[in-house]
N, CA and C atoms as a LAMMPS dump frame, in Angstrom:
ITEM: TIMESTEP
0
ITEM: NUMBER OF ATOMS
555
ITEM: BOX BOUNDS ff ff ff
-5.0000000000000000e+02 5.0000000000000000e+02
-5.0000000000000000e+02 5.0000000000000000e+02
-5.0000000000000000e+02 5.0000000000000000e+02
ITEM: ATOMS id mol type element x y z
1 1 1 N -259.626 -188.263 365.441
2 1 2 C -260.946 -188.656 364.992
3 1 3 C -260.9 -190.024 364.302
4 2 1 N -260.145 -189.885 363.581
5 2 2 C -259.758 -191.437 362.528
6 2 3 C -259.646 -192.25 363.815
7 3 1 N -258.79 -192.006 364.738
8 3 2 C -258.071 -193.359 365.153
9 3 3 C -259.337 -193.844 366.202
10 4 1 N -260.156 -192.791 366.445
11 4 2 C -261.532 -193.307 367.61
12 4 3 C -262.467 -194.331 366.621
13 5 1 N -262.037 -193.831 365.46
14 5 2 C -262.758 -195.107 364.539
15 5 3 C -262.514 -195.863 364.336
16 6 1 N -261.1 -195.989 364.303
17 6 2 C -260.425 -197.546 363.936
18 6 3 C -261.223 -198.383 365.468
19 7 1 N -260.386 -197.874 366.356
20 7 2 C -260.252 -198.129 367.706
21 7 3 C -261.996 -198.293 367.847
22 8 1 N -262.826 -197.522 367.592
23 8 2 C -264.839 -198.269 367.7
24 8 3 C -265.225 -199.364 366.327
25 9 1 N -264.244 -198.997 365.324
26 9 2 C -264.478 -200.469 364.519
27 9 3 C -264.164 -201.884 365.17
28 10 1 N -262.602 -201.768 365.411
29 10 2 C -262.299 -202.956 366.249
30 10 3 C -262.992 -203.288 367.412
31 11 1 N -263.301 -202.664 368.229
32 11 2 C -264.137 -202.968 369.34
33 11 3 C -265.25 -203.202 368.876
34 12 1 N -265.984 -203.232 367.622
35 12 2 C -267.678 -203.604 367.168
36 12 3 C -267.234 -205.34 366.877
37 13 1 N -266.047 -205.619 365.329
38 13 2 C -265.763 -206.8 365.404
39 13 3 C -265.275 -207.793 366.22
40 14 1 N -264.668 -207.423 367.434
41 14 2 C -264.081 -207.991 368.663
42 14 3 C -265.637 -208.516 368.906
43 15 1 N -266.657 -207.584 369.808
44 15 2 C -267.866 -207.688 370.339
45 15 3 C -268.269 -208.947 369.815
46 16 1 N -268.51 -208.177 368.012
47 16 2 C -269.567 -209.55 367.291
48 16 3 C -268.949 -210.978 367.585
49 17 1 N -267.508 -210.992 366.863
50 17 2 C -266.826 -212.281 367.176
51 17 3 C -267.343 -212.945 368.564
52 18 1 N -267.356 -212.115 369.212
53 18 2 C -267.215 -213.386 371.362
54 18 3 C -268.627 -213.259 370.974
55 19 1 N -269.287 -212.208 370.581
56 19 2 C -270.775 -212.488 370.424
57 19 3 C -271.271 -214.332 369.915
58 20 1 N -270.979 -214.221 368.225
59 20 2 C -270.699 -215.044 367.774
60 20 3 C -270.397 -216.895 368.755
61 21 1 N -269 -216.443 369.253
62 21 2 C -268.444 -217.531 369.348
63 21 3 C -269.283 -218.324 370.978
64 22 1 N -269.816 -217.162 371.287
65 22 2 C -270.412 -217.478 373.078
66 22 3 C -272.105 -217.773 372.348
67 23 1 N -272.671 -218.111 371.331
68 23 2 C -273.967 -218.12 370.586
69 23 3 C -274.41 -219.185 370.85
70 24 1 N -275.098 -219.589 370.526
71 24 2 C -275.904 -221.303 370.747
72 24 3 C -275.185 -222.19 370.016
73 25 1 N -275.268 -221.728 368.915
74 25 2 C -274.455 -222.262 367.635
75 25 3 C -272.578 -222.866 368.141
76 26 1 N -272.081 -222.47 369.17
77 26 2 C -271.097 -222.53 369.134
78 26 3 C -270.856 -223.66 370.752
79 27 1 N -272.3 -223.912 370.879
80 27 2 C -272.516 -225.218 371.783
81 27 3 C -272.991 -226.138 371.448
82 28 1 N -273.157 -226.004 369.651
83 28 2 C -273.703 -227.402 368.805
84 28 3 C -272.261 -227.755 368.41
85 29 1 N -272.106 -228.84 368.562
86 29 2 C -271.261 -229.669 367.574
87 29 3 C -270.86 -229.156 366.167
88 30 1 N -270.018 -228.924 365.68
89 30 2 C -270.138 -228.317 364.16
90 30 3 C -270.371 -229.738 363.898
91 31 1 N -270.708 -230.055 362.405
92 31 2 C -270.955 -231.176 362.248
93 31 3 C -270.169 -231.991 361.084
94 32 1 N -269.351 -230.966 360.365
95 32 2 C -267.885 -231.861 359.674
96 32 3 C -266.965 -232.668 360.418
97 33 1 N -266.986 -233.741 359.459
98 33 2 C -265.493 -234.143 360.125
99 33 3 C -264.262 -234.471 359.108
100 34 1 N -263.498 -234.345 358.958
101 34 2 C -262.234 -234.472 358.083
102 34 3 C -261.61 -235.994 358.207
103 35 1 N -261.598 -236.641 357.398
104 35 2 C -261.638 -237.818 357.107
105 35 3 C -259.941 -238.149 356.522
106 36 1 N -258.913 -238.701 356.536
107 36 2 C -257.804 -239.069 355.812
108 36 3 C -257.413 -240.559 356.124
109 37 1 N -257.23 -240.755 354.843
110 37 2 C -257.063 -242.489 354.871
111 37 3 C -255.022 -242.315 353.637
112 38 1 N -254.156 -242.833 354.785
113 38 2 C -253.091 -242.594 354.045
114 38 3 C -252.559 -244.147 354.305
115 39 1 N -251.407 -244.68 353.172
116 39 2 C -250.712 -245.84 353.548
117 39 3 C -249.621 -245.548 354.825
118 40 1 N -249.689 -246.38 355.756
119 40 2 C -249.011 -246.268 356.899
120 40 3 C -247.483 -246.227 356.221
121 41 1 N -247.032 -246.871 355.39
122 41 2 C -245.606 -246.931 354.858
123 41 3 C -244.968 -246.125 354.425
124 42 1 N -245.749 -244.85 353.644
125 42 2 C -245.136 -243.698 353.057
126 42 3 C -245.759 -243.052 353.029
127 43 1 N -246.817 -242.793 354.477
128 43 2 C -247.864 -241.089 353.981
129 43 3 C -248.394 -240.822 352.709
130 44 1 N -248.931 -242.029 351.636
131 44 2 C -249.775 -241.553 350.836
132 44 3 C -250.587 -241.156 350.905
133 45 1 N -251.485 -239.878 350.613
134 45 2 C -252.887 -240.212 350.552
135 45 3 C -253.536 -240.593 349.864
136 46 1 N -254.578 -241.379 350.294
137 46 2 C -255.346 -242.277 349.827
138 46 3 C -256.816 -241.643 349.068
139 47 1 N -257.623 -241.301 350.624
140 47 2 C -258.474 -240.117 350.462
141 47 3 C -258.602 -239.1 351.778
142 48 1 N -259.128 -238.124 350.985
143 48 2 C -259.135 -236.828 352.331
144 48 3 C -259.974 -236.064 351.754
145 49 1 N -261.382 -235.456 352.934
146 49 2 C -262.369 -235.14 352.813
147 49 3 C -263.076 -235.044 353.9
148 50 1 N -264.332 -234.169 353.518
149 50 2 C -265.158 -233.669 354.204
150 50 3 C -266.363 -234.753 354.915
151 51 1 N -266.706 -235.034 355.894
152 51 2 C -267.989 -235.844 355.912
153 51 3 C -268.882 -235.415 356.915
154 52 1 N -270.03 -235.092 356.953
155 52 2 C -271.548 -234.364 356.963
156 52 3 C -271.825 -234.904 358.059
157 53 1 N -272.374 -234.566 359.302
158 53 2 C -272.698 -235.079 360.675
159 53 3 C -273.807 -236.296 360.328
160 54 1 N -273.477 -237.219 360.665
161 54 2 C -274.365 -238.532 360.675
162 54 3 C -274.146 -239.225 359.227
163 55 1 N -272.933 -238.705 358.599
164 55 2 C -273.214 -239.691 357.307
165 55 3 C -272.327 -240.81 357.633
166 56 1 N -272.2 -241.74 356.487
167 56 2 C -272.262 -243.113 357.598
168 56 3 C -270.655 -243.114 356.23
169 57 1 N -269.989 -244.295 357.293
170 57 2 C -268.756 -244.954 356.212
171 57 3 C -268.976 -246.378 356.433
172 58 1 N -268.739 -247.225 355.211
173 58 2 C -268.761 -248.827 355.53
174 58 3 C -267.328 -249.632 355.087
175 59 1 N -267.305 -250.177 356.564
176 59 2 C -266.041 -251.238 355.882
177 59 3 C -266.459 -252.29 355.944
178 60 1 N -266.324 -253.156 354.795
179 60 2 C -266.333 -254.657 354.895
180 60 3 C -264.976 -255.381 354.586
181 61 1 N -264.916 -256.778 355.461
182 61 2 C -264.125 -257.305 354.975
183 61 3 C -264.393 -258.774 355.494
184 62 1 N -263.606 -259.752 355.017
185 62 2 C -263.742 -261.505 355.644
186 62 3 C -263.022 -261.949 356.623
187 63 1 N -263.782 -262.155 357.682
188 63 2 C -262.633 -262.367 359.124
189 63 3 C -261.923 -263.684 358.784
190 64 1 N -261.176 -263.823 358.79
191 64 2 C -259.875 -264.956 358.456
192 64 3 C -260.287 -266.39 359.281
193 65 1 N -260.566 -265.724 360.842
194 65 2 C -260.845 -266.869 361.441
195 65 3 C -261.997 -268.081 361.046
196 66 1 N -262.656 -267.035 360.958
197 66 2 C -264.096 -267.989 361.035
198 66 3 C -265.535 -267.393 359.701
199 67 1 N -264.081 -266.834 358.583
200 67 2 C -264.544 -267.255 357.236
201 67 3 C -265.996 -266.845 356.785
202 68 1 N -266.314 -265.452 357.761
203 68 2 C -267.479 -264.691 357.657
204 68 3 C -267.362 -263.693 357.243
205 69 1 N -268.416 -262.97 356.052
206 69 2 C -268.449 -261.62 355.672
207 69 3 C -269.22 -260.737 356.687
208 70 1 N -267.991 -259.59 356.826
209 70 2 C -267.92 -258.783 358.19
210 70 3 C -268.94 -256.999 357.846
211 71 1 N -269.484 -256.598 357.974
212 71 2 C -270.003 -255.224 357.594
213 71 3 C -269.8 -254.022 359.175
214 72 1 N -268.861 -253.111 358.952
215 72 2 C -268.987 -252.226 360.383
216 72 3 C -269.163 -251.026 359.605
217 73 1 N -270.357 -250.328 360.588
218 73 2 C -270.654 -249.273 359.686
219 73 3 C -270.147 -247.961 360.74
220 74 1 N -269.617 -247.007 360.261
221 74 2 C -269.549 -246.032 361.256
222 74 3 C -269.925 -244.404 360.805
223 75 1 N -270.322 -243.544 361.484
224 75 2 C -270.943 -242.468 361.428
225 75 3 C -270.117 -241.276 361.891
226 76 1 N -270.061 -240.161 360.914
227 76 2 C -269.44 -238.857 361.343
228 76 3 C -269.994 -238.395 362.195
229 77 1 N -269.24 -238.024 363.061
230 77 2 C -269.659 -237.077 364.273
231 77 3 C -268.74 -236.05 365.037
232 78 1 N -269.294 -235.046 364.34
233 78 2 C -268.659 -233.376 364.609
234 78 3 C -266.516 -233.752 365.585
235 79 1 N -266.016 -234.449 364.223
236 79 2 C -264.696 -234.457 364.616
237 79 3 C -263.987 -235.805 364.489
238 80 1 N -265.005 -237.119 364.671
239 80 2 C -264.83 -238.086 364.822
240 80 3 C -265.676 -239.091 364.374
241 81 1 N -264.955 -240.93 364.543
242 81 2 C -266.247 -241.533 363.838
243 81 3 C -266.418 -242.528 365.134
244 82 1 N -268.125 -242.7 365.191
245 82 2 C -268.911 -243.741 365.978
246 82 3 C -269.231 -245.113 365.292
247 83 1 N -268.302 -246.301 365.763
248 83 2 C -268.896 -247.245 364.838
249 83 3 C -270.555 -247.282 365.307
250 84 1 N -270.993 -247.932 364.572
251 84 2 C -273.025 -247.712 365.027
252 84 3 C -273.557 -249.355 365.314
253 85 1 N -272.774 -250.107 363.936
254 85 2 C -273.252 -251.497 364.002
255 85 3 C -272.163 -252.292 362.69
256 86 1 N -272.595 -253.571 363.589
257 86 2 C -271.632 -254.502 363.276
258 86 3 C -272.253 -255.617 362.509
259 87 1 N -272.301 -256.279 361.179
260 87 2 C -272.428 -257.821 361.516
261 87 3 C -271.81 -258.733 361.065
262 88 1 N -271.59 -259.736 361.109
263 88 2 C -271.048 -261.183 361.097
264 88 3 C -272.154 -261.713 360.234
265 89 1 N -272.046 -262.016 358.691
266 89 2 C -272.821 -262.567 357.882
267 89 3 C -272.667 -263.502 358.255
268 90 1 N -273.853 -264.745 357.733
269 90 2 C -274.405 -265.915 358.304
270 90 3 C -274.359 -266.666 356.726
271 91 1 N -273.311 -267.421 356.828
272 91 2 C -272.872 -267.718 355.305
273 91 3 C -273.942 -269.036 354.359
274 92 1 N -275.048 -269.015 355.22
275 92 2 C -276.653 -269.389 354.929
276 92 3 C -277.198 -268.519 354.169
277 93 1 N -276.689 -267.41 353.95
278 93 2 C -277.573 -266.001 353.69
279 93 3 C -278.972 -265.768 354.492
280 94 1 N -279.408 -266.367 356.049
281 94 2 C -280.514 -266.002 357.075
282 94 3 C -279.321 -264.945 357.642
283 95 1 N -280.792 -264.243 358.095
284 95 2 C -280.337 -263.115 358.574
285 95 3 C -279.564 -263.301 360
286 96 1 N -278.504 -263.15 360.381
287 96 2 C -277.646 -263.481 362.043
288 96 3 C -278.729 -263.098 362.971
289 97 1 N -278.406 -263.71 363.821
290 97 2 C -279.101 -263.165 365.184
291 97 3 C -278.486 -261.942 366.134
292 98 1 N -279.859 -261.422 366.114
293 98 2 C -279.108 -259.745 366.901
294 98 3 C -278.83 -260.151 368.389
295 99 1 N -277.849 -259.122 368.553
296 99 2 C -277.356 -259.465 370.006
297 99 3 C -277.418 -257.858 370.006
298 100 1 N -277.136 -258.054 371.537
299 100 2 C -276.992 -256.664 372.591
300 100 3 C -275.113 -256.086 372.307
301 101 1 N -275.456 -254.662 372.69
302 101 2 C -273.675 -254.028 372.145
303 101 3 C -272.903 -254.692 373.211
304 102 1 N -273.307 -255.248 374.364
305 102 2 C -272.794 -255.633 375.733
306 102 3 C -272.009 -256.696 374.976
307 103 1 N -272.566 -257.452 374.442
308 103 2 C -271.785 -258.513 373.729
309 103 3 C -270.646 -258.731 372.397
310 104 1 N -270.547 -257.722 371.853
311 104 2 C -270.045 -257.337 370.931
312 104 3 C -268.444 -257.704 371.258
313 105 1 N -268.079 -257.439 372.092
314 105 2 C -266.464 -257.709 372.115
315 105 3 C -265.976 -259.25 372.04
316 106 1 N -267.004 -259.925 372.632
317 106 2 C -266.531 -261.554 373.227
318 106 3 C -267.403 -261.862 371.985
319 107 1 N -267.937 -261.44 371.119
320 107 2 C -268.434 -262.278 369.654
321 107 3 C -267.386 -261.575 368.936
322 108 1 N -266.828 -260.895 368.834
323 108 2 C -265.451 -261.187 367.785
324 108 3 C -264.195 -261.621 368.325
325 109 1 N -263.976 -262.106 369.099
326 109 2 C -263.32 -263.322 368.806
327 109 3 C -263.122 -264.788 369.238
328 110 1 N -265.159 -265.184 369.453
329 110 2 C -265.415 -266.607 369.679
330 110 3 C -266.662 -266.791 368.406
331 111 1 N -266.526 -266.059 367.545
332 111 2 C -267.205 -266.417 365.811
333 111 3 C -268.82 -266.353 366.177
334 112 1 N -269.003 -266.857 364.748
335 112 2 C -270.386 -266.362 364.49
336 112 3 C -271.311 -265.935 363.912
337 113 1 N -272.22 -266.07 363.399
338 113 2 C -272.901 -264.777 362.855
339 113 3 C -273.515 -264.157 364.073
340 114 1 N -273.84 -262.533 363.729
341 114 2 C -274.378 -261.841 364.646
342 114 3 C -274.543 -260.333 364.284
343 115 1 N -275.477 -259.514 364.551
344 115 2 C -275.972 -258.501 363.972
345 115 3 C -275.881 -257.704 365.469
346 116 1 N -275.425 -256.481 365.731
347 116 2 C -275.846 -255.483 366.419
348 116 3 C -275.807 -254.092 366.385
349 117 1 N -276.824 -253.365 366.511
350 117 2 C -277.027 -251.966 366.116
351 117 3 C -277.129 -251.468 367.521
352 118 1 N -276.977 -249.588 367.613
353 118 2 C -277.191 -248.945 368.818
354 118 3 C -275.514 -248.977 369.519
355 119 1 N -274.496 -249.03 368.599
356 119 2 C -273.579 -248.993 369.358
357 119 3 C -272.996 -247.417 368.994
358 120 1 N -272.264 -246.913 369.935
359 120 2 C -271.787 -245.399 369.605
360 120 3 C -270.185 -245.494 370.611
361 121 1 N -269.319 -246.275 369.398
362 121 2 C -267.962 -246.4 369.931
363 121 3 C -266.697 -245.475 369.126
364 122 1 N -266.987 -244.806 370.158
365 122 2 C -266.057 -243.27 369.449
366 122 3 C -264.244 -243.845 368.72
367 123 1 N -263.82 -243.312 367.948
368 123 2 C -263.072 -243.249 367.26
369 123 3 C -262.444 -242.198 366.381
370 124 1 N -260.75 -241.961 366.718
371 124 2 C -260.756 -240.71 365.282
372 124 3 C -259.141 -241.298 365.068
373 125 1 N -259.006 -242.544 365.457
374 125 2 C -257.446 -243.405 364.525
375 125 3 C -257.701 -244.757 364.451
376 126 1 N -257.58 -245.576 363.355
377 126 2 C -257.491 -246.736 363.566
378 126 3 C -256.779 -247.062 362.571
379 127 1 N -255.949 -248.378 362.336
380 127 2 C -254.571 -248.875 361.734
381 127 3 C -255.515 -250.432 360.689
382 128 1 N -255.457 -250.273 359.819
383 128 2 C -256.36 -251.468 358.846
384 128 3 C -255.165 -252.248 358.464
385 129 1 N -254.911 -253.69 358.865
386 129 2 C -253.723 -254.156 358.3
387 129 3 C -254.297 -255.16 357.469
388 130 1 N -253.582 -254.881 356.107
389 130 2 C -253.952 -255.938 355.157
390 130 3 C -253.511 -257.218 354.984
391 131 1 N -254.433 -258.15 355.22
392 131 2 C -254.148 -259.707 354.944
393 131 3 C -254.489 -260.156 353.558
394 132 1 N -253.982 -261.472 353.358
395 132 2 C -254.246 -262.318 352.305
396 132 3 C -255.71 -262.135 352.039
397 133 1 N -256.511 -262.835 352.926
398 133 2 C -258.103 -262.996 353.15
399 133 3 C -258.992 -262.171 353.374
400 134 1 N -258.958 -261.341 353.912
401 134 2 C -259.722 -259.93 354.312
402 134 3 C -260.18 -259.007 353.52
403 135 1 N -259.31 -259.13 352.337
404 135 2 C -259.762 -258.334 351.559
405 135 3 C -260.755 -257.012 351.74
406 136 1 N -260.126 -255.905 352.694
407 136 2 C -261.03 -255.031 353.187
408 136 3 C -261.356 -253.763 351.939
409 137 1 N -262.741 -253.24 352.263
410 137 2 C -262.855 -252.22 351.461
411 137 3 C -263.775 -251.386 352.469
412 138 1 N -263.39 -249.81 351.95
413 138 2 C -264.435 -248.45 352.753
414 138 3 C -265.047 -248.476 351.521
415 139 1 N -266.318 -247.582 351.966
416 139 2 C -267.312 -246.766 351.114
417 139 3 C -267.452 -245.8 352.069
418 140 1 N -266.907 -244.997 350.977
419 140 2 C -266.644 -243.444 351.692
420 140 3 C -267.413 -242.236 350.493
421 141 1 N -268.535 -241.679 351.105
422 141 2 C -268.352 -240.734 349.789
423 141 3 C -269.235 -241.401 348.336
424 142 1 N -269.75 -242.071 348.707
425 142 2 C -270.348 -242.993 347.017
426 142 3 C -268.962 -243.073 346.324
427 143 1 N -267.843 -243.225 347.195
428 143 2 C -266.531 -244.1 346.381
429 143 3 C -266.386 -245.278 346.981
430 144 1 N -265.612 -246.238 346.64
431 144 2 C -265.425 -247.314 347.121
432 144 3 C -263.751 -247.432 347.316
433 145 1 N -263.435 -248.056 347.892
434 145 2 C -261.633 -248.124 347.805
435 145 3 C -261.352 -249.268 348.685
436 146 1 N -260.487 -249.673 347.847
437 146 2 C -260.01 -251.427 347.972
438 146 3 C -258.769 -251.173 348.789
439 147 1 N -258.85 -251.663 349.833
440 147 2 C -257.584 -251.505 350.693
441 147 3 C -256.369 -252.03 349.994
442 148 1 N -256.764 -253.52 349.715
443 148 2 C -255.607 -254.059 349.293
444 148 3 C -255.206 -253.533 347.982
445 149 1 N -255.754 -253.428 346.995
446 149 2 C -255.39 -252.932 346.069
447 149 3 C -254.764 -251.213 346.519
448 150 1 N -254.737 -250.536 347.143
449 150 2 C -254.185 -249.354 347.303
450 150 3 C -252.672 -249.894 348.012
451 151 1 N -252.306 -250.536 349.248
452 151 2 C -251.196 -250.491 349.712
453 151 3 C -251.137 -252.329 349.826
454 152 1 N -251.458 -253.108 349.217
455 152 2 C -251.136 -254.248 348.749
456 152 3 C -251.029 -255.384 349.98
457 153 1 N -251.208 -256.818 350.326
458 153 2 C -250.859 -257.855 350.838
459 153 3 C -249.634 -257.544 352.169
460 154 1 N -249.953 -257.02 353.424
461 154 2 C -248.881 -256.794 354.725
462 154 3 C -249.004 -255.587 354.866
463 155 1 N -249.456 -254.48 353.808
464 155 2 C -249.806 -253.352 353.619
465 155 3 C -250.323 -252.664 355.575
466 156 1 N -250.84 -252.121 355.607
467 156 2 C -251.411 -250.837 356.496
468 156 3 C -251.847 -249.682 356.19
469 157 1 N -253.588 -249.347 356.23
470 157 2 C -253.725 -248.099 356.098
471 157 3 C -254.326 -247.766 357.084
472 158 1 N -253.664 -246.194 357.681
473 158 2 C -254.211 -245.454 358.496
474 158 3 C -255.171 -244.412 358.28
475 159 1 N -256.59 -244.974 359.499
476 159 2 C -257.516 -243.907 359.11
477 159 3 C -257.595 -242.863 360.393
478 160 1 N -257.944 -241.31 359.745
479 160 2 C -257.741 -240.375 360.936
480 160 3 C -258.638 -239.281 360.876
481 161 1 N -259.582 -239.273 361.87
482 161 2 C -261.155 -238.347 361.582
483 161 3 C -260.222 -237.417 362.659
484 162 1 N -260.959 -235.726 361.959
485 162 2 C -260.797 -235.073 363.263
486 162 3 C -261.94 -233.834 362.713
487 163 1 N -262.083 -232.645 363.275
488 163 2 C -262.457 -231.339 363.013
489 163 3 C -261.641 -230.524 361.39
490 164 1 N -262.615 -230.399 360.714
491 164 2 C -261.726 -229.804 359.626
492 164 3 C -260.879 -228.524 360.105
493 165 1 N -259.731 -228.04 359.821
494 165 2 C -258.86 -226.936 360.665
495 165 3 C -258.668 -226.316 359.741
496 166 1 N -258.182 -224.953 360.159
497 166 2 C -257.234 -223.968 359.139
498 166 3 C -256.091 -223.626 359.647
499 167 1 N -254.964 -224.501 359.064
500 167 2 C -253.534 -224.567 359.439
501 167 3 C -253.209 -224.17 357.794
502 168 1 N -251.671 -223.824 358.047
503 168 2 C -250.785 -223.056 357.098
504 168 3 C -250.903 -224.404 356.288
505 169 1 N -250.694 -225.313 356.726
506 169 2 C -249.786 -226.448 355.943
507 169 3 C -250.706 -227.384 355.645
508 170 1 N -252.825 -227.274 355.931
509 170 2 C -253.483 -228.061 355.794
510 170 3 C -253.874 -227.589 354.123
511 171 1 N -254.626 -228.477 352.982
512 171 2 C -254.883 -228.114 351.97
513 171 3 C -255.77 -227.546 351.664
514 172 1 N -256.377 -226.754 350.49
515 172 2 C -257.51 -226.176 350.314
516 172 3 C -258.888 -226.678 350.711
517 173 1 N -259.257 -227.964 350.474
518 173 2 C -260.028 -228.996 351.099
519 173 3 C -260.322 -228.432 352.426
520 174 1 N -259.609 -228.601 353.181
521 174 2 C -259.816 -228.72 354.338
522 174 3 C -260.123 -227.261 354.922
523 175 1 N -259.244 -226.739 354.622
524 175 2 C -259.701 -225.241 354.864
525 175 3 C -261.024 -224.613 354.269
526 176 1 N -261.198 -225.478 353.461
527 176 2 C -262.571 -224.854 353.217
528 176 3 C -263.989 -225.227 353.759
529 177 1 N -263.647 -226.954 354.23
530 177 2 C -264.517 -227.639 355.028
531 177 3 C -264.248 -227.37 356.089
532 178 1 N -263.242 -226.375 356.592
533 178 2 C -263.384 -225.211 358.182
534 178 3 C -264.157 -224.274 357.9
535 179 1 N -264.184 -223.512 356.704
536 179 2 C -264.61 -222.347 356.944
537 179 3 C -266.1 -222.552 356.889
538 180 1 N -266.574 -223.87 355.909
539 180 2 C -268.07 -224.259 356.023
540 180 3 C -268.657 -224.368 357.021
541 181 1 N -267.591 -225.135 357.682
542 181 2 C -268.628 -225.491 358.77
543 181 3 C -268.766 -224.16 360.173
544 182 1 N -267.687 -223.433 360.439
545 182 2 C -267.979 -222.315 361.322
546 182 3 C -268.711 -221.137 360.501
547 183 1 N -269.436 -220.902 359.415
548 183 2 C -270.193 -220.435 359.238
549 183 3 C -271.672 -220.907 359.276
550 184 1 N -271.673 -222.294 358.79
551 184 2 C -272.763 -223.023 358.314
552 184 3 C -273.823 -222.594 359.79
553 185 1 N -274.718 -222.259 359.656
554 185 2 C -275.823 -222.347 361.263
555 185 3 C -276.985 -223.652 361.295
């Protein structure tokens, strides 16, 4: 008698689970993404965290070449980040002239000012190497963090978006920005 119960319990939570996991909900995007920014030199971390589908991160920094303040903004998206828009300050302080995303590659690196929005260029690694001039910084989070000042002048920090997980060896953080988000509806 007991064991027809165990054996119709498990078969109710089995059910719900594929229920669950085959749901609508589980053909949306969750919409966290797990964010880690460590020094390439010794796996520090820097920061690591949760970020909210569509919230935005900003890096600025001064392109060396052609001595313009740079703004790329990019957006969480369920695992990963989309840069969105780019610009090339216009060291007039007038506003740059917008261009099309078509153009975006061959204006960084023949200068400029230039403004473009509507871009959705997926990303979940990229390598920030610190120069003299560049002086790069994120805004992550209503924090701010100074590249150079974290891993210094030749420095490197690596940034790495993915799905928040629940692994043995991931931290409370993260495991908990898993469990948010596969409950969250």
């Amino acid at each position: 008698m007991r064991r027809g119960l165990v054996i119709g319990l498990c078969a109710l939570v089995l059910g719900g689970a594929t229920l669950f996991y085959l749901s609508p909900r589980a053909a949306h995007p969750r919409g966290l993404t797990w964010l880690e920014l460590t020094a390439a030199e010794n796996g520090r971390h820097i920061f690591a965290g949760a970020l909210g589908h569509g919230e935005e991160i900003v890096l600025t920094w001064k392109n060396s070449l052609f001595k313009l303040a740079v703004t790329e903004v990019f957006t969480a998206r369920a695992g990963r980040l989309d840069l969105t828009r780019v610009t090339f300050a216009d060291p007039s302080g007038r506003a740059p002239p917008v261009v099309t995303p078509e153009d975006l590659d061959d204006l960084y690196h023949t200068g400029g000012p230039f403004h473009v929005e509507g871009l959705a260029r997926p990303l979940t690694r990229a390598v920030f190497r610190i120069s003299e001039i560049g002086n790069p910084t994120l805004a992550i989070a209503g924090r701010t963090i100074h590249l150079k000042h974290e891993v210094g002048f030749g420095g490197a920090v690596l940034m790495q978006a993915r799905r928040p997980c629940f692994r043995l060896d991931s931290n409370l953080g993260e495991t908990g920005a898993f469990l948010r988000d596969l409950l969250v509806f």
